[in-house]
PyMOL Python script that loads the backbone (N, CA, C, O; Angstrom):
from pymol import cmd

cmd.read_pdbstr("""\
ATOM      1  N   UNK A   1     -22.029   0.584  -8.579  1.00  0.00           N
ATOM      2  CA  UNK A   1     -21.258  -0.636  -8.537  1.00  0.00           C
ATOM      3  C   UNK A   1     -20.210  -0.683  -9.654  1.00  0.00           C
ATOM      4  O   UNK A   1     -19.064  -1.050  -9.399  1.00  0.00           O
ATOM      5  N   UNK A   2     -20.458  -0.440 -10.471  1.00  0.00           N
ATOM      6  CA  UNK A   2     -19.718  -0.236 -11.843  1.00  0.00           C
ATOM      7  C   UNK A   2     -18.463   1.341 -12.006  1.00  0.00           C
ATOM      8  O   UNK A   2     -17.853   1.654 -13.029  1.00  0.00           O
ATOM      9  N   UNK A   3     -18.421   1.954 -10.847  1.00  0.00           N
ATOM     10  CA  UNK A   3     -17.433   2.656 -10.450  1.00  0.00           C
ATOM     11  C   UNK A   3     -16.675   1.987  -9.724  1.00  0.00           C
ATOM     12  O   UNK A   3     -15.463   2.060  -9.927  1.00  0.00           O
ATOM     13  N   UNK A   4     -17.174   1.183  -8.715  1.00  0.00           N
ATOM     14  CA  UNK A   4     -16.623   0.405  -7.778  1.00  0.00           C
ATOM     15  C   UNK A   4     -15.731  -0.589  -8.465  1.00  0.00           C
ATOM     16  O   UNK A   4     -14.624  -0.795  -7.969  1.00  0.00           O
ATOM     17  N   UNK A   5     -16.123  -1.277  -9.641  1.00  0.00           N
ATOM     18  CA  UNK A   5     -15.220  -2.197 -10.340  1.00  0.00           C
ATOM     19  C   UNK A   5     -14.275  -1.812 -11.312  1.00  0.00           C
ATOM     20  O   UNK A   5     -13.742  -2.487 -12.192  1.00  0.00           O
ATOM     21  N   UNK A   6     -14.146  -0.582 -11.007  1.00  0.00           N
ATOM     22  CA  UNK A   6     -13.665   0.303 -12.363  1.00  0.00           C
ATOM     23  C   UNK A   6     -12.473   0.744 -11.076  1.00  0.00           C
ATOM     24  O   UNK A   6     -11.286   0.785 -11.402  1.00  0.00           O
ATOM     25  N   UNK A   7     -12.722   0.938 -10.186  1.00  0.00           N
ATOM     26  CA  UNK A   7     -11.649   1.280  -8.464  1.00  0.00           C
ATOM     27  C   UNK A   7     -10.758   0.523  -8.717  1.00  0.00           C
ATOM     28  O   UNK A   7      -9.643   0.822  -9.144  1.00  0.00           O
ATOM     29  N   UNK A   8     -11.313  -0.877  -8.394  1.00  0.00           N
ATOM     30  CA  UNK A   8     -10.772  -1.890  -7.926  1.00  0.00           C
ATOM     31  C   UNK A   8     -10.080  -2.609  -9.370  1.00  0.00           C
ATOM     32  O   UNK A   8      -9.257  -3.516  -9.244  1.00  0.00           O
ATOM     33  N   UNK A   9     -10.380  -2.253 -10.348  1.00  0.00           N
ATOM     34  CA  UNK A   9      -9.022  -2.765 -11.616  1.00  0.00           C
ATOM     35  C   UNK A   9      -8.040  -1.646 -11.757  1.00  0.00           C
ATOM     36  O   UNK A   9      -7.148  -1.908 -12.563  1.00  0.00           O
ATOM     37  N   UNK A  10      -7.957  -0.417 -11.166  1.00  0.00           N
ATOM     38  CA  UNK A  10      -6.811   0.559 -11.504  1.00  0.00           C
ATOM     39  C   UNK A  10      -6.529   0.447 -10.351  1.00  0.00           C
ATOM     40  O   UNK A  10      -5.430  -0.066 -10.560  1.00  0.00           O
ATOM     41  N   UNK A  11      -6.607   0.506  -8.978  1.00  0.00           N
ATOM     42  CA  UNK A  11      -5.797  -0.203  -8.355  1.00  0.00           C
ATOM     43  C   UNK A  11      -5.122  -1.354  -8.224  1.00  0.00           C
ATOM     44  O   UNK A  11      -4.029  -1.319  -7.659  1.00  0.00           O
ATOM     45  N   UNK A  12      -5.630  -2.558  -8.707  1.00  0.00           N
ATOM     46  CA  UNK A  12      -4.684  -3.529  -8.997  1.00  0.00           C
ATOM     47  C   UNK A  12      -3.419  -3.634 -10.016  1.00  0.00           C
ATOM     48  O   UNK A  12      -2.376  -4.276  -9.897  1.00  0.00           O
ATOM     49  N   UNK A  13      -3.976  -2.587 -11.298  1.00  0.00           N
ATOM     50  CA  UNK A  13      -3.220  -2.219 -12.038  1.00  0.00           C
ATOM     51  C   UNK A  13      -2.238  -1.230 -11.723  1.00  0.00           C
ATOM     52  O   UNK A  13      -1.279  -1.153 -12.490  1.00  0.00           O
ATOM     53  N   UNK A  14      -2.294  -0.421 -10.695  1.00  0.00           N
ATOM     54  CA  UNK A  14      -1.030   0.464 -10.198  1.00  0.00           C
ATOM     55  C   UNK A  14      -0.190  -0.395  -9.136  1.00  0.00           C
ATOM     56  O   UNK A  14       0.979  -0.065  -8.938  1.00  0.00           O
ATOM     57  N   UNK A  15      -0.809  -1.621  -8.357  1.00  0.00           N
ATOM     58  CA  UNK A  15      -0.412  -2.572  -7.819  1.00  0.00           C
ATOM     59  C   UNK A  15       0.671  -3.237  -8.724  1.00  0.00           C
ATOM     60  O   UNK A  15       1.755  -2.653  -8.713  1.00  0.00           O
ATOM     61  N   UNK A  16       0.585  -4.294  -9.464  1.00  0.00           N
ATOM     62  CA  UNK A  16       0.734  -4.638 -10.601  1.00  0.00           C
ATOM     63  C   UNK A  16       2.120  -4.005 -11.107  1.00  0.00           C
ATOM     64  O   UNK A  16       3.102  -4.691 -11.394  1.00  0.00           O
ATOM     65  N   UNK A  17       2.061  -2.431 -11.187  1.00  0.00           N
ATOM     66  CA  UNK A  17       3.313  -1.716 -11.981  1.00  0.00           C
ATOM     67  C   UNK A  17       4.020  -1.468 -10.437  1.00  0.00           C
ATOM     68  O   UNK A  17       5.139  -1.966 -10.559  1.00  0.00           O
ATOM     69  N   UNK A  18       3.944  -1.142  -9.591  1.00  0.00           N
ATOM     70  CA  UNK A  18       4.118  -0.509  -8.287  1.00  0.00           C
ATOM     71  C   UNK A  18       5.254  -2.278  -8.110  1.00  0.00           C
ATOM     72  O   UNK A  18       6.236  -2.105  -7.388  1.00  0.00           O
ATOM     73  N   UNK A  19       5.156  -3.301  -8.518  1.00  0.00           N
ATOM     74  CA  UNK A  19       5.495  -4.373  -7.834  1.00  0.00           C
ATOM     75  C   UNK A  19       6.355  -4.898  -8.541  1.00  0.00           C
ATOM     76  O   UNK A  19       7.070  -5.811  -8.128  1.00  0.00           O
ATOM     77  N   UNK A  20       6.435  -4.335  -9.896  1.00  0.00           N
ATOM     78  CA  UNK A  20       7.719  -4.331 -11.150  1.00  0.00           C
ATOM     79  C   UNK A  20       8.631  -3.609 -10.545  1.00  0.00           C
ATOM     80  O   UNK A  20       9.796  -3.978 -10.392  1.00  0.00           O
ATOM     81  N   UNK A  21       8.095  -2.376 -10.106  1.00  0.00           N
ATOM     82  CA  UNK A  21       9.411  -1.078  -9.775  1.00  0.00           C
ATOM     83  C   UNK A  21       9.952  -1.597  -8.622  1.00  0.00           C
ATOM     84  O   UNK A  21      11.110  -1.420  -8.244  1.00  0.00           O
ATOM     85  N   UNK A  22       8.863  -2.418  -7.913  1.00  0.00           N
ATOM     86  CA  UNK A  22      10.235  -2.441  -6.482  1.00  0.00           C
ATOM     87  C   UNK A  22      10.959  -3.647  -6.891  1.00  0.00           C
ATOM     88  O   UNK A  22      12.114  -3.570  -6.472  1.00  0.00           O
ATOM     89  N   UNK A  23      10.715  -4.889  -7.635  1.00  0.00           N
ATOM     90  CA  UNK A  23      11.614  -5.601  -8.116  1.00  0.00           C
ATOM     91  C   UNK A  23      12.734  -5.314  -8.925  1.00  0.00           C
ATOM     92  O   UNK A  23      13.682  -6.083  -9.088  1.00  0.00           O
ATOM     93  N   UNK A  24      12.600  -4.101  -9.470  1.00  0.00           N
ATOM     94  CA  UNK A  24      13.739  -4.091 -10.392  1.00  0.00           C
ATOM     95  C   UNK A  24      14.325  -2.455  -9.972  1.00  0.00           C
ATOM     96  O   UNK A  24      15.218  -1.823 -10.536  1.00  0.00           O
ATOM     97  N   UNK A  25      13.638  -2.124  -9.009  1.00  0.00           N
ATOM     98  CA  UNK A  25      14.769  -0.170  -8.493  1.00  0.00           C
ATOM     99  C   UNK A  25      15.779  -0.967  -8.553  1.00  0.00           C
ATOM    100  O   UNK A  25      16.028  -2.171  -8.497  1.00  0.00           O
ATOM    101  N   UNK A  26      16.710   0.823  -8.788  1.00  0.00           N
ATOM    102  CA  UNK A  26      17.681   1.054  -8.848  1.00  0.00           C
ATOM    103  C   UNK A  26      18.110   0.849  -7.504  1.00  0.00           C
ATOM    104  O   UNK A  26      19.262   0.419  -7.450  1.00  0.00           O
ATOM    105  N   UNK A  27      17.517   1.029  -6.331  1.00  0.00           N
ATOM    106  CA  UNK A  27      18.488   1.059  -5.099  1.00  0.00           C
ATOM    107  C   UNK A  27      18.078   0.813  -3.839  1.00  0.00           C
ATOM    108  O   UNK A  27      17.264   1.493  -4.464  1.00  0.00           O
ATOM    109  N   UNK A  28      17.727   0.521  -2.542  1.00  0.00           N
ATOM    110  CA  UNK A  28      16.774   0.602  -1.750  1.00  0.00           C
ATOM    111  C   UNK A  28      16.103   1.521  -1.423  1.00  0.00           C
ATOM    112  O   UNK A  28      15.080   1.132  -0.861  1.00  0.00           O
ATOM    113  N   UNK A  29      16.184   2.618  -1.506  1.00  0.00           N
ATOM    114  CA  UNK A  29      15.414   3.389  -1.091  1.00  0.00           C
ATOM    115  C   UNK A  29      13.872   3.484  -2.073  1.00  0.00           C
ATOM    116  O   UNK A  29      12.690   3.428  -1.735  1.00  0.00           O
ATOM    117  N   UNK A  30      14.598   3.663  -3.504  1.00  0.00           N
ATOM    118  CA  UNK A  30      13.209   3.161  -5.011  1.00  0.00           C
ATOM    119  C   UNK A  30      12.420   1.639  -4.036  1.00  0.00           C
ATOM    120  O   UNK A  30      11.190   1.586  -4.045  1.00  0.00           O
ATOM    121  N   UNK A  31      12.998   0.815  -3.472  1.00  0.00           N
ATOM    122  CA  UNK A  31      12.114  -0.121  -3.148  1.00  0.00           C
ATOM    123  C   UNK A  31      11.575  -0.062  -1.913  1.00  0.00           C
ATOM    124  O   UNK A  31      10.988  -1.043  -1.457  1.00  0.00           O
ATOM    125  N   UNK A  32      11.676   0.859  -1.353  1.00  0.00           N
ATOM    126  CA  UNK A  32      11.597   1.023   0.598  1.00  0.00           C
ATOM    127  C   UNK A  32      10.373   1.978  -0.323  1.00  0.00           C
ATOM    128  O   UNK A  32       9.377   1.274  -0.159  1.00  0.00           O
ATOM    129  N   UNK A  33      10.042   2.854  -0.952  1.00  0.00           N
ATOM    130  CA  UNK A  33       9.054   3.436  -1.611  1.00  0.00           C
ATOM    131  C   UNK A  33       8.258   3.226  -1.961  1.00  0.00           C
ATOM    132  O   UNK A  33       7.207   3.783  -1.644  1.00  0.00           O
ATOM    133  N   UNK A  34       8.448   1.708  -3.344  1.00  0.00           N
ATOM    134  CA  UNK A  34       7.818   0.972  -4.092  1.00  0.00           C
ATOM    135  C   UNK A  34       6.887  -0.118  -2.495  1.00  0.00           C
ATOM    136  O   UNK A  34       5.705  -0.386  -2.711  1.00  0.00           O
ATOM    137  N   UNK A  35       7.211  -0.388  -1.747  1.00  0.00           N
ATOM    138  CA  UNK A  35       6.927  -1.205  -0.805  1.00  0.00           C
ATOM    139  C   UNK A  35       5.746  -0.599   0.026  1.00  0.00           C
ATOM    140  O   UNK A  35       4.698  -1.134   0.387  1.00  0.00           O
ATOM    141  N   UNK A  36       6.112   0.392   0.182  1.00  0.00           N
ATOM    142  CA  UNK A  36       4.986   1.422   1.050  1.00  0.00           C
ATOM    143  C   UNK A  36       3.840   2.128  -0.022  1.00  0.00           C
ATOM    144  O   UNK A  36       2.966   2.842   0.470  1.00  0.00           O
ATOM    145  N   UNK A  37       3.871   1.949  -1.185  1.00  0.00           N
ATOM    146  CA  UNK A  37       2.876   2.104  -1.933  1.00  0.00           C
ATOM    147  C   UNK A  37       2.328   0.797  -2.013  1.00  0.00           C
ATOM    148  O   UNK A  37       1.273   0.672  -1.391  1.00  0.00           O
ATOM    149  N   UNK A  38       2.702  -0.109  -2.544  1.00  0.00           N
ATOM    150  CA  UNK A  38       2.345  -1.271  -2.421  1.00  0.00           C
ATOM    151  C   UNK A  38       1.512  -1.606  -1.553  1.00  0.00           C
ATOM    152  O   UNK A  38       0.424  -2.127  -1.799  1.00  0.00           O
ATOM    153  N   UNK A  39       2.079  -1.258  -0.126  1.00  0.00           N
ATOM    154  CA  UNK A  39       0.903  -1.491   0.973  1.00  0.00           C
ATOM    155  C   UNK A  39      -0.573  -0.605   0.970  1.00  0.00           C
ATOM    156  O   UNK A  39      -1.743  -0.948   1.139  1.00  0.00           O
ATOM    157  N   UNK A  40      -0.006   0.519   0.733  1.00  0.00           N
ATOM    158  CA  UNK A  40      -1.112   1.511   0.920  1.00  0.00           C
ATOM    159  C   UNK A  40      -2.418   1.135  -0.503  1.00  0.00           C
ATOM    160  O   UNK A  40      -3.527   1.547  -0.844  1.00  0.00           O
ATOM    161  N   UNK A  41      -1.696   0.409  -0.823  1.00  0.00           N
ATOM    162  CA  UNK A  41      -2.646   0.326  -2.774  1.00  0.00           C
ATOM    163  C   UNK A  41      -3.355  -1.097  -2.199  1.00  0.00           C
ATOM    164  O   UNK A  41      -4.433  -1.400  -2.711  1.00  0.00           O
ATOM    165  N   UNK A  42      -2.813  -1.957  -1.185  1.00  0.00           N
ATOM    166  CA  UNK A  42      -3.943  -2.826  -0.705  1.00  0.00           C
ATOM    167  C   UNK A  42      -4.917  -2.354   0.154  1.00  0.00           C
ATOM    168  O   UNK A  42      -6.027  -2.875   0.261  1.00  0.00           O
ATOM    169  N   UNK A  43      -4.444  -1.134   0.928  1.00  0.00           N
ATOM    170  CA  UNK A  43      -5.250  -0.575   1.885  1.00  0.00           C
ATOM    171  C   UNK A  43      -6.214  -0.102   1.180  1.00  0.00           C
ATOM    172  O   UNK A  43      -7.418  -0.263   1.379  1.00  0.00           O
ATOM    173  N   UNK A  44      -5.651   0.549   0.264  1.00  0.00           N
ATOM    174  CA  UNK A  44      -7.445   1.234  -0.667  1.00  0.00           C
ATOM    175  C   UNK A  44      -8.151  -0.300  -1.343  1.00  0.00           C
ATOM    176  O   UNK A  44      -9.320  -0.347  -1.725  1.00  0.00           O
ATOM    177  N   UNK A  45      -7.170  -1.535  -1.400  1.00  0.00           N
ATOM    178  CA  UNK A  45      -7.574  -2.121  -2.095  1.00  0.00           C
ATOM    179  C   UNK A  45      -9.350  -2.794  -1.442  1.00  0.00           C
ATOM    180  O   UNK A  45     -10.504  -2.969  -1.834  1.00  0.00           O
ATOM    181  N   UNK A  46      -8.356  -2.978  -0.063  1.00  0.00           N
ATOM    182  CA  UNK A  46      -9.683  -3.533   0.937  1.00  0.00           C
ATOM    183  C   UNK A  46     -10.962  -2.488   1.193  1.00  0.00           C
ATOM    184  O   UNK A  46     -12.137  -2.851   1.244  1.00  0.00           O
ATOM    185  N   UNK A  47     -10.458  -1.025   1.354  1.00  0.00           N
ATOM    186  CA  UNK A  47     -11.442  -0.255   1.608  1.00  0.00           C
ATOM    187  C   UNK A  47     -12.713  -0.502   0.647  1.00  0.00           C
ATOM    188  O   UNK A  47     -13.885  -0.723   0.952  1.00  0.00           O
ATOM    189  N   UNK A  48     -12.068  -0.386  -0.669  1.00  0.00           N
ATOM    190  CA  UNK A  48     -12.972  -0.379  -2.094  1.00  0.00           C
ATOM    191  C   UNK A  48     -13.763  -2.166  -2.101  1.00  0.00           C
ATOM    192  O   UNK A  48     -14.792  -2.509  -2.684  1.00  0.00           O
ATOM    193  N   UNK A  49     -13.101  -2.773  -1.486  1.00  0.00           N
ATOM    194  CA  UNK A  49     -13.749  -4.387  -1.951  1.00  0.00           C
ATOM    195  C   UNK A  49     -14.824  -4.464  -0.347  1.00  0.00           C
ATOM    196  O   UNK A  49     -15.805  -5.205  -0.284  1.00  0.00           O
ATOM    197  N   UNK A  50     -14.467  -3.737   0.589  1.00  0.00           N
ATOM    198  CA  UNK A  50     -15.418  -3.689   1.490  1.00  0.00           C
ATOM    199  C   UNK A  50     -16.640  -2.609   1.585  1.00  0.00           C
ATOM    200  O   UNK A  50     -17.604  -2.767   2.335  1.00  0.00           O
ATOM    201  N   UNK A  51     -16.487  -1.643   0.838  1.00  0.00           N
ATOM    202  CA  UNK A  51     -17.717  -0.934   0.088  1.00  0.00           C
ATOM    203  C   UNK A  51     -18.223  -1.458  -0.858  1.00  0.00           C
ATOM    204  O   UNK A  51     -19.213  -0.806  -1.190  1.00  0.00           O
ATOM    205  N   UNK A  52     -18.051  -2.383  -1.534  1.00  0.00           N
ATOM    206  CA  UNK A  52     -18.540  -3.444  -2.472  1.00  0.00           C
ATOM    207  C   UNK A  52     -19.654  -4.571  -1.886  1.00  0.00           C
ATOM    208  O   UNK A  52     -20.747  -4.977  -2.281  1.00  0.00           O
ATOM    209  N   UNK A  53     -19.030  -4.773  -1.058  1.00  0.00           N
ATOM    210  CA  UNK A  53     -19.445  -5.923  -0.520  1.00  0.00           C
ATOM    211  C   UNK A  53     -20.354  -5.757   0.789  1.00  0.00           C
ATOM    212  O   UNK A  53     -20.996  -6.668   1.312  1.00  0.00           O
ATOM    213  N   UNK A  54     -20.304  -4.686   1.138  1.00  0.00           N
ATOM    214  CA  UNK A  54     -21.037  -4.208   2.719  1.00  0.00           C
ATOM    215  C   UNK A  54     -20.198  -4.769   3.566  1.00  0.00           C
ATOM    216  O   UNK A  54     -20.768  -5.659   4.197  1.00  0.00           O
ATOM    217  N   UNK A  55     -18.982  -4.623   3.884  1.00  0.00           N
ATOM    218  CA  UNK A  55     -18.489  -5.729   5.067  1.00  0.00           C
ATOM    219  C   UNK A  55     -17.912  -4.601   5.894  1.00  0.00           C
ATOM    220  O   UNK A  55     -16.858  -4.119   5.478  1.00  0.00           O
ATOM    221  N   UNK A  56     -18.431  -4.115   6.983  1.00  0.00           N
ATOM    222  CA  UNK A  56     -18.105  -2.942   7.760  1.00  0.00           C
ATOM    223  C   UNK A  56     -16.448  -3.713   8.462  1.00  0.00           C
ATOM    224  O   UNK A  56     -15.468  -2.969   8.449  1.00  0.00           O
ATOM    225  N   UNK A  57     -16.307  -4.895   8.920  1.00  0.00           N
ATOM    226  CA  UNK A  57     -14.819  -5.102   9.212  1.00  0.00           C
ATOM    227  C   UNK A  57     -13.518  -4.373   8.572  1.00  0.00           C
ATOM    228  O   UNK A  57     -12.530  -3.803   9.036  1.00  0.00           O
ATOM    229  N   UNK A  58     -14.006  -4.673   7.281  1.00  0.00           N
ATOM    230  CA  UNK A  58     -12.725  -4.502   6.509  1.00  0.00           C
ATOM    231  C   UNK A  58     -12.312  -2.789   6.675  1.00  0.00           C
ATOM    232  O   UNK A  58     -11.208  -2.501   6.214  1.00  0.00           O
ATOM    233  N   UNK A  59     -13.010  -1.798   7.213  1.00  0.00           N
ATOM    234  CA  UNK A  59     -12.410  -0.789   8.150  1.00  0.00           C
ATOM    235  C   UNK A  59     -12.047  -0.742   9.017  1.00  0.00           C
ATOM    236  O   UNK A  59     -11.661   0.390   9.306  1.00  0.00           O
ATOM    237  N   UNK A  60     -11.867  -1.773  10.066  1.00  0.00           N
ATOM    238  CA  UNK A  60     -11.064  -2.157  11.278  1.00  0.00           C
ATOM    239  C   UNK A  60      -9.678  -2.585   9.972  1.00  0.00           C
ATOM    240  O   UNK A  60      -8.816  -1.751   9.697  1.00  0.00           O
ATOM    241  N   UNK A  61      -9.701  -3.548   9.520  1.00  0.00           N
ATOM    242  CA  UNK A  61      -8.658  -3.876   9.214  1.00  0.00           C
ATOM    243  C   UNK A  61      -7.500  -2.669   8.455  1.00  0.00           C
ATOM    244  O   UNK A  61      -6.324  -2.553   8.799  1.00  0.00           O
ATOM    245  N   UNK A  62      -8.252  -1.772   7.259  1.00  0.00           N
ATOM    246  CA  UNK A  62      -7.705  -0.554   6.778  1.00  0.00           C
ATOM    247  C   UNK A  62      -7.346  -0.215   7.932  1.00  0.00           C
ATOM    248  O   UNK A  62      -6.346  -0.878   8.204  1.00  0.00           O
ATOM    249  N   UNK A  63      -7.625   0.481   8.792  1.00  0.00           N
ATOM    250  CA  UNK A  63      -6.999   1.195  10.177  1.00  0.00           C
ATOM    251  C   UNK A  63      -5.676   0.372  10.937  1.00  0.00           C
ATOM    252  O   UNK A  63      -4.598   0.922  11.159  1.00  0.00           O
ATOM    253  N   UNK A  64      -5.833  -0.337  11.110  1.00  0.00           N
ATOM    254  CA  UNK A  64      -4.766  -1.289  11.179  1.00  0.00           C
ATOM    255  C   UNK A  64      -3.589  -1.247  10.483  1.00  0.00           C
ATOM    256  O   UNK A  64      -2.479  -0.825  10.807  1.00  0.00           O
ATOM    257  N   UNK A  65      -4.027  -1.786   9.402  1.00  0.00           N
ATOM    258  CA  UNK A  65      -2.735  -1.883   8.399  1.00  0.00           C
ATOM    259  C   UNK A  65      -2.288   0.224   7.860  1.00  0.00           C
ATOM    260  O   UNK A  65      -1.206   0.545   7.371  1.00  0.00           O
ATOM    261  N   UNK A  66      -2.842   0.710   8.000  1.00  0.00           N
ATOM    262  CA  UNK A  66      -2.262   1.995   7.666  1.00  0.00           C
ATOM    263  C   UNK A  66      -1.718   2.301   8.929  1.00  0.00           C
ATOM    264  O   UNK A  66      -0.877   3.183   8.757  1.00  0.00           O
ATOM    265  N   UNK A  67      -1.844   1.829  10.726  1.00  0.00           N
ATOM    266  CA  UNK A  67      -1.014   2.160  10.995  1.00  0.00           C
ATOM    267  C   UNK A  67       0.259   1.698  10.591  1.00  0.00           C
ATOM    268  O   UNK A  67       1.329   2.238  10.308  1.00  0.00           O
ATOM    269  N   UNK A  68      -0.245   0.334  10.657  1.00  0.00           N
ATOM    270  CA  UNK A  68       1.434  -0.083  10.465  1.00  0.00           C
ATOM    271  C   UNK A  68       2.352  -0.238   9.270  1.00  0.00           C
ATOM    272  O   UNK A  68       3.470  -0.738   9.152  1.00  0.00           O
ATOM    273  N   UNK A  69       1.558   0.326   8.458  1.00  0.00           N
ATOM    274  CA  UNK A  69       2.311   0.981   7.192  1.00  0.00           C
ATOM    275  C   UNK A  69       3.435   2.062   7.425  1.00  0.00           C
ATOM    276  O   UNK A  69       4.571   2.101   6.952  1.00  0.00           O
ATOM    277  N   UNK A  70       2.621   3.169   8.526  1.00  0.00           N
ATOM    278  CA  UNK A  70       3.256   4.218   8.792  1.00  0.00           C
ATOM    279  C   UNK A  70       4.066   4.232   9.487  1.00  0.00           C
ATOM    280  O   UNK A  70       5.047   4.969   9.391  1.00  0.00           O
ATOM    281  N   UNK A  71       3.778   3.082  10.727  1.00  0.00           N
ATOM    282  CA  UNK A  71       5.236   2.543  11.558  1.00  0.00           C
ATOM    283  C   UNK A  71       6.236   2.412  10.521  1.00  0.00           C
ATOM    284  O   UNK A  71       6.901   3.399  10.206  1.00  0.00           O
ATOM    285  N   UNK A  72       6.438   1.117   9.869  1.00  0.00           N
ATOM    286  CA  UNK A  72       6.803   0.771   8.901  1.00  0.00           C
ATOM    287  C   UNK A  72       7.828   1.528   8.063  1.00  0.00           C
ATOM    288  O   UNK A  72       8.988   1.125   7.972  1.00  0.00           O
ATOM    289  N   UNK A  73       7.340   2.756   7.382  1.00  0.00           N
ATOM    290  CA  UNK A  73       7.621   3.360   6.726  1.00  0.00           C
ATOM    291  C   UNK A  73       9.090   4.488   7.805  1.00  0.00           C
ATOM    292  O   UNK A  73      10.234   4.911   7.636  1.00  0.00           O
ATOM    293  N   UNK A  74       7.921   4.490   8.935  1.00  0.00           N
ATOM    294  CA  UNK A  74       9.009   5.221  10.337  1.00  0.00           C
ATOM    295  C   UNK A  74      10.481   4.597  10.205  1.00  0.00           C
ATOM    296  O   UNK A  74      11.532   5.224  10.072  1.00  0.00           O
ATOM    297  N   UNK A  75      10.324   3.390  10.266  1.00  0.00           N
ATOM    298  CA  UNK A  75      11.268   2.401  10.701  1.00  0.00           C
ATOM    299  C   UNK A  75      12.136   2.180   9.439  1.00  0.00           C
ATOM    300  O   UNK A  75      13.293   2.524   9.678  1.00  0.00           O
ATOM    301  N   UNK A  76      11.987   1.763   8.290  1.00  0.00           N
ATOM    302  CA  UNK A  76      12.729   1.491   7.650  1.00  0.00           C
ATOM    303  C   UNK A  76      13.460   2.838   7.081  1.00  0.00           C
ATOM    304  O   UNK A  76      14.651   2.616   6.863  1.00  0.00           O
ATOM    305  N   UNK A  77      12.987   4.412   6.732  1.00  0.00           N
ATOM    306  CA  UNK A  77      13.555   5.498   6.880  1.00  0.00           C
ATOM    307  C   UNK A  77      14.534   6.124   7.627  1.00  0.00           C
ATOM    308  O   UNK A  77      15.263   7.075   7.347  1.00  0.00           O
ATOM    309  N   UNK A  78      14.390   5.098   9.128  1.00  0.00           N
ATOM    310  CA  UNK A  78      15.418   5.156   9.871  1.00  0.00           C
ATOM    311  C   UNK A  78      16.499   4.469   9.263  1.00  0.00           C
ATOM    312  O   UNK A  78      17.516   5.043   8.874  1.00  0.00           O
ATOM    313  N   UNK A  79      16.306   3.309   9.180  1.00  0.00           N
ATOM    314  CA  UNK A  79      17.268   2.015   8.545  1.00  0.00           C
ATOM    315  C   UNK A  79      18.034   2.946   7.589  1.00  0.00           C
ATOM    316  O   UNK A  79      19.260   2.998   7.680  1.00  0.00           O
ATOM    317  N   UNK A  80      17.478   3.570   6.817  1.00  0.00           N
ATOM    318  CA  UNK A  80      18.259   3.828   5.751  1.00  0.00           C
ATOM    319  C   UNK A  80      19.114   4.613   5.563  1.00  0.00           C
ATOM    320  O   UNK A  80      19.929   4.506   4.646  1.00  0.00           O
ATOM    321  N   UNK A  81      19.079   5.867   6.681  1.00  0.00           N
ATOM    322  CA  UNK A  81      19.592   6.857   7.132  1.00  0.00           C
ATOM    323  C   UNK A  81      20.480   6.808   8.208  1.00  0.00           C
ATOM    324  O   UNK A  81      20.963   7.739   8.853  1.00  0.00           O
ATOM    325  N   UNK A  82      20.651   5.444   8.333  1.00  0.00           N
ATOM    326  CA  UNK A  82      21.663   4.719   9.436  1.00  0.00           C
ATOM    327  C   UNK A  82      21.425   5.737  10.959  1.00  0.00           C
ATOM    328  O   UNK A  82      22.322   6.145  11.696  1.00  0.00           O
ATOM    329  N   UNK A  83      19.975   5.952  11.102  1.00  0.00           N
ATOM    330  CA  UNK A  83      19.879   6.255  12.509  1.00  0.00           C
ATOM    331  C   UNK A  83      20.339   8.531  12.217  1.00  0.00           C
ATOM    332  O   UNK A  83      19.732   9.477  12.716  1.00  0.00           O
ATOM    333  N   UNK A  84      20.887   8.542  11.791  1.00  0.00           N
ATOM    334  CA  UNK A  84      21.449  10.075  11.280  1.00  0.00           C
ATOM    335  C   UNK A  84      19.783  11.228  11.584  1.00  0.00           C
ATOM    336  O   UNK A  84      18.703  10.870  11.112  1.00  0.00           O
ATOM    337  N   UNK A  85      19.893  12.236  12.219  1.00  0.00           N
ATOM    338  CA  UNK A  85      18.958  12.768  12.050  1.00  0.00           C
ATOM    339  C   UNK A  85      18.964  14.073  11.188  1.00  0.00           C
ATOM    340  O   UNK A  85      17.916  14.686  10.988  1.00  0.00           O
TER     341      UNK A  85
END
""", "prot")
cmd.dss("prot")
cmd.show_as("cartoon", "prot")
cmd.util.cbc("prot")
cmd.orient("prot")
């Protein structure tokens, strides 16, 4: 349990810095980056607080949200690249 709470404060803490950088990049793309870590650092966030807690849901939900992280990530890469392959 005491690994588990030791998870779940360095992820909030890379959360935390991860949420400075996309407020203050240099450009969109530093924040189209900063954004998709961001997400993925809640995804471990839930994994780790639902091994904590016994709550077998909160792996439906991880699955979920990492797809659509990865959509996400699809999509706005496009955006940025104005469609260009």
């Amino acid at each position: 349990m005491i690994g588990l709470d030791i998870a779940i404060g360095i992820l909030a803490l890379s959360m935390l810095v991860t949420t400075y950088r996309m407020l203050t990049g240099p450009d969109d793309a530093d924040r189209v980056v900063a954004a998709d870590l961001l997400l993925f650092g809640a995804v471990g966030l839930i994994a780790v607080i639902g091994v904590r807690v016994a709550a077998t849901f909160a792996f439906d939900i991880v699955l979920v949200a990492t797809v659509v992280s990865f959509l996400a990530a699809l999509s706005l890469a496009r955006a940025l690249t104005r469609g260009k392959r």
